[in-house]
PLY file of the C-alpha trace (Angstrom):
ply
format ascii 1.0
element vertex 224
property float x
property float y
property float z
element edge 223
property int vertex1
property int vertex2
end_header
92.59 102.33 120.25
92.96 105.86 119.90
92.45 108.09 116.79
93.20 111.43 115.04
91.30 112.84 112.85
92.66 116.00 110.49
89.25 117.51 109.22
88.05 120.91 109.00
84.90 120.45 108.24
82.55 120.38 111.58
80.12 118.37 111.04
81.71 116.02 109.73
84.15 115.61 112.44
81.27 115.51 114.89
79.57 112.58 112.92
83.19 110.84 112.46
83.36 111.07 116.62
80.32 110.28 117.59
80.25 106.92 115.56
83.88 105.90 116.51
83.57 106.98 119.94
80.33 104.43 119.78
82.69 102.04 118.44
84.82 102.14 121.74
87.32 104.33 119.90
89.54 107.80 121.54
89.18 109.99 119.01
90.90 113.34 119.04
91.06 116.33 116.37
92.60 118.78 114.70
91.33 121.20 111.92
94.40 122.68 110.38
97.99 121.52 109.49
99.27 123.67 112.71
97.18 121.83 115.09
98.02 118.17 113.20
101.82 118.65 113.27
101.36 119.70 117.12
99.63 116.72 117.64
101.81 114.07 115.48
104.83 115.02 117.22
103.99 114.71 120.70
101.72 111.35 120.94
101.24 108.51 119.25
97.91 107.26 117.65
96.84 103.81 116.49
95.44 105.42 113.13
95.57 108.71 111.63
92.39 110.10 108.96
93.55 113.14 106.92
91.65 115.47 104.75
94.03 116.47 101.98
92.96 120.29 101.74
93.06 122.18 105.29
92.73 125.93 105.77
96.23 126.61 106.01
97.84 123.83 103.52
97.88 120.48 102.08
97.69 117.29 104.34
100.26 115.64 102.28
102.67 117.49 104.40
101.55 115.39 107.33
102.33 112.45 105.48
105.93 113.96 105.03
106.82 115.17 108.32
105.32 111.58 109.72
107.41 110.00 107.49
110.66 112.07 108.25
110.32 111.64 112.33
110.26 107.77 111.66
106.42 107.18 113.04
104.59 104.41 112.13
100.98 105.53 112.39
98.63 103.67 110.10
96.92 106.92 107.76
94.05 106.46 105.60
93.62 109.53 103.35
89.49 111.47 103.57
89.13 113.10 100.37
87.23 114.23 97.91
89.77 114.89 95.04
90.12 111.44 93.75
92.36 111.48 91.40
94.61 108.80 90.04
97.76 111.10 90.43
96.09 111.90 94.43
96.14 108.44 95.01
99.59 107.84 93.84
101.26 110.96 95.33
99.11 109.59 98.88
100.75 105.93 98.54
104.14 106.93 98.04
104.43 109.38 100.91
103.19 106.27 102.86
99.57 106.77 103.26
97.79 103.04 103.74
94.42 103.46 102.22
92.49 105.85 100.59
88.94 106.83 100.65
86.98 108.70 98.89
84.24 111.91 100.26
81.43 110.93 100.74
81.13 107.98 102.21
79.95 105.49 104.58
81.07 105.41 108.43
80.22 101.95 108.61
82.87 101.55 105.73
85.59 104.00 107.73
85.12 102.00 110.61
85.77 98.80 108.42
89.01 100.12 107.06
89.92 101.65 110.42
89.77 97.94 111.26
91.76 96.42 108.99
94.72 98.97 109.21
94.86 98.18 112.82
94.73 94.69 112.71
97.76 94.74 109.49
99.95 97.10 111.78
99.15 96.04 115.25
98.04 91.88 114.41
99.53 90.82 111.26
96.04 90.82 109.54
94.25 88.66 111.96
90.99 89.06 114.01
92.05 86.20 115.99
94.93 86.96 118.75
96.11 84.13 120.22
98.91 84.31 122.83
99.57 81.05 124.84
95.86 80.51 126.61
95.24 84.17 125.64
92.18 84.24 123.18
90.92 87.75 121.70
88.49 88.27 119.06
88.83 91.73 118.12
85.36 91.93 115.99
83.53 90.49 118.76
85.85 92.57 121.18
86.11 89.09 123.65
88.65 87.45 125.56
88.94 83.89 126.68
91.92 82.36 128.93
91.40 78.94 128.47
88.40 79.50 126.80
86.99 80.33 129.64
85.10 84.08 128.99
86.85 86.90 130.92
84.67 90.16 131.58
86.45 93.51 130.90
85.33 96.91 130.79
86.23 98.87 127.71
89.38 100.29 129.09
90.81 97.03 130.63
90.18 95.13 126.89
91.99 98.34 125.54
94.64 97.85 127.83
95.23 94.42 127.57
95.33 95.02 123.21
97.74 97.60 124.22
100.07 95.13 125.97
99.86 92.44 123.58
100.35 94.25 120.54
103.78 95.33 122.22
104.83 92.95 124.20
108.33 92.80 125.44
108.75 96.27 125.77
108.43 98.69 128.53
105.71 100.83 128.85
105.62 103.70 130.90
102.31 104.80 132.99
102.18 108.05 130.55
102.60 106.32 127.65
99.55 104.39 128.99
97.61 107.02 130.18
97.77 108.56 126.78
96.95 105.27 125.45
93.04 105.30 127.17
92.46 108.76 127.42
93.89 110.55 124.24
95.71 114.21 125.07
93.36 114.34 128.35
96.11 112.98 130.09
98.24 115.67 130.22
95.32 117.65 132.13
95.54 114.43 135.07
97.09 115.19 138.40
98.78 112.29 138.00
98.39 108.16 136.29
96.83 106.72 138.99
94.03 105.17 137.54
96.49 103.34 135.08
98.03 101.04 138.31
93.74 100.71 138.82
93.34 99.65 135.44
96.33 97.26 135.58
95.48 95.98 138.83
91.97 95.04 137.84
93.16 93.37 134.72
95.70 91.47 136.43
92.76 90.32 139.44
90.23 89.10 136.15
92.99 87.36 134.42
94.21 85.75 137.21
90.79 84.62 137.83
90.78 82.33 134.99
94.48 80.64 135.58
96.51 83.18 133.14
99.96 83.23 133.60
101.19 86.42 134.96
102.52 88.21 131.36
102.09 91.79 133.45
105.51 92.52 134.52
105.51 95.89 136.93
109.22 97.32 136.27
109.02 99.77 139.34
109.37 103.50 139.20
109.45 102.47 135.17
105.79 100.95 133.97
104.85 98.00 132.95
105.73 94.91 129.96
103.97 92.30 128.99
106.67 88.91 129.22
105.89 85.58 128.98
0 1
1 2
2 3
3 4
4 5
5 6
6 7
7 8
8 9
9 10
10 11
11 12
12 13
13 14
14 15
15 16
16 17
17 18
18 19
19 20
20 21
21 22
22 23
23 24
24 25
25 26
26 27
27 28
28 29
29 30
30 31
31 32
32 33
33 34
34 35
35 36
36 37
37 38
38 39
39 40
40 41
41 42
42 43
43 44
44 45
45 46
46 47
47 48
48 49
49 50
50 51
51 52
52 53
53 54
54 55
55 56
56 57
57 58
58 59
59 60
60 61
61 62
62 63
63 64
64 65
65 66
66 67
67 68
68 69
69 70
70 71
71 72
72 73
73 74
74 75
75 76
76 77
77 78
78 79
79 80
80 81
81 82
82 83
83 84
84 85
85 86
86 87
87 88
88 89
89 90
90 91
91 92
92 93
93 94
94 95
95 96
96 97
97 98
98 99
99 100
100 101
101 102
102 103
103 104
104 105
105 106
106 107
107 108
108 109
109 110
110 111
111 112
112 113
113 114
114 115
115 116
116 117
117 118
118 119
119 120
120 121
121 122
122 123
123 124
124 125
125 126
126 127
127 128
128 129
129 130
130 131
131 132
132 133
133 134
134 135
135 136
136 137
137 138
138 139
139 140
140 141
141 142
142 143
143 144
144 145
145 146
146 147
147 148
148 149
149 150
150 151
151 152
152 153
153 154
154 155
155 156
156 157
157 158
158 159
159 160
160 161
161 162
162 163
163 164
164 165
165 166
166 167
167 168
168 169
169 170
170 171
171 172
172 173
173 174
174 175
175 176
176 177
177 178
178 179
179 180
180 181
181 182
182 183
183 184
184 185
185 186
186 187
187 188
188 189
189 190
190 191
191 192
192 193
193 194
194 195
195 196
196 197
197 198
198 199
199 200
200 201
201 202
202 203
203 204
204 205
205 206
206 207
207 208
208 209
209 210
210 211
211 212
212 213
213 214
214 215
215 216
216 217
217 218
218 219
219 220
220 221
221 222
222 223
């Protein structure tokens, strides 16, 4: 699952990465509203944390341009002005949750949770699809319940599948997916067909149907 996080403040941003990244999180930054709009319109993230006052503006203006180029990020508002009219202004613009500096990592990570699991799962921490069992808090997958051992990026990969299956995914878009804006410094996606490949082989292993489609010259879809 990959993040962005809109914070100027340094060390907090380090401490924010260094526990999500510990959580099997990509987490990628920017400190001002110029680097955040670069950012929001060219990738997608799974959840967005914004600090209302930046050098060079107010975040709310994230929230608006988000808004306006019809993305559905999941954002959860970092501030410390907590007022009742903040909160309001936040949730109308479209902001999902708000939370209040300082606080808790343990509790971000919570909420983080949640958000993902409303936008991505419908709410659940159980996944089921077919003979497809994940547990997202114990980060596990059975196929028949029958435990299937993935590395970080292939249990990314297949939540990245599942959560949209039926459409077509292109080797960028997953590239971006599992390694944040670092893609765009890759040669080329070949370690996503490695990724797939492997997943696919472990999978397979334990009688799953076949739900990774290869569309050639395309990507990839997850059909049943």
């Amino acid at each position: 699952m990959k993040i962005l996080l809109i914070e100027d403040e340094k060390a907090l941003s380090e401490s924010i990465n260094s526990y999500l990244t510990s959580a099997g999180y990509v987490c990628e930054f920017a400190s001002d509203l110029i680097g955040a709009f670069e950012k929001v319109l060219i990738y997608d993230y799974d959840c967005i944390l914004l600090d209302l006052m930046l050098p060079d503006g107010y975040g709310f203006k994230i929230l608006d341009v988000l808004r306006k180029q019809g993305k559905s990020e999941g954002v959860i508002i970092i501030s410390a002005k907590d007022t009742l009219e903040t909160r309001i202004e936040g949730l109308k613009l479209g902001a999902d949750d708000f939370l209040v500096k300082p606080f808790h990592l343990s509790e971000l990570l919570a909420r983080i949770q949640a958000l993902i699991r409303r936008k991505n799962f419908n709410g659940v921490n159980i996944i089921i699809f077919n003979e497809v069992k994940i547990d997202l808090n114990a980060k596990s997958v059975k196929v028949h319940e029958g435990l299937v051992e993935l590395t970080k990026m292939e249990y990314e990969l297949l939540l990245f599948f599942i959560s949209n299956k039926n459409k077509l995914l292109s080797r960028a878009a997953i590239a971006e997916h599992l390694s944040g804006d670092m893609a765009d410094m890759l040669d080329n996606h070949d370690f996503v067909y490695a990724h797939v490949k492997n997943l696919k082989r472990k999978l397979k292993h334990r009688k799953c149907s076949d739900y990774i489609k290869t569309v050639y010259g395309l990507g990839y879809s997850w059909k049943e």
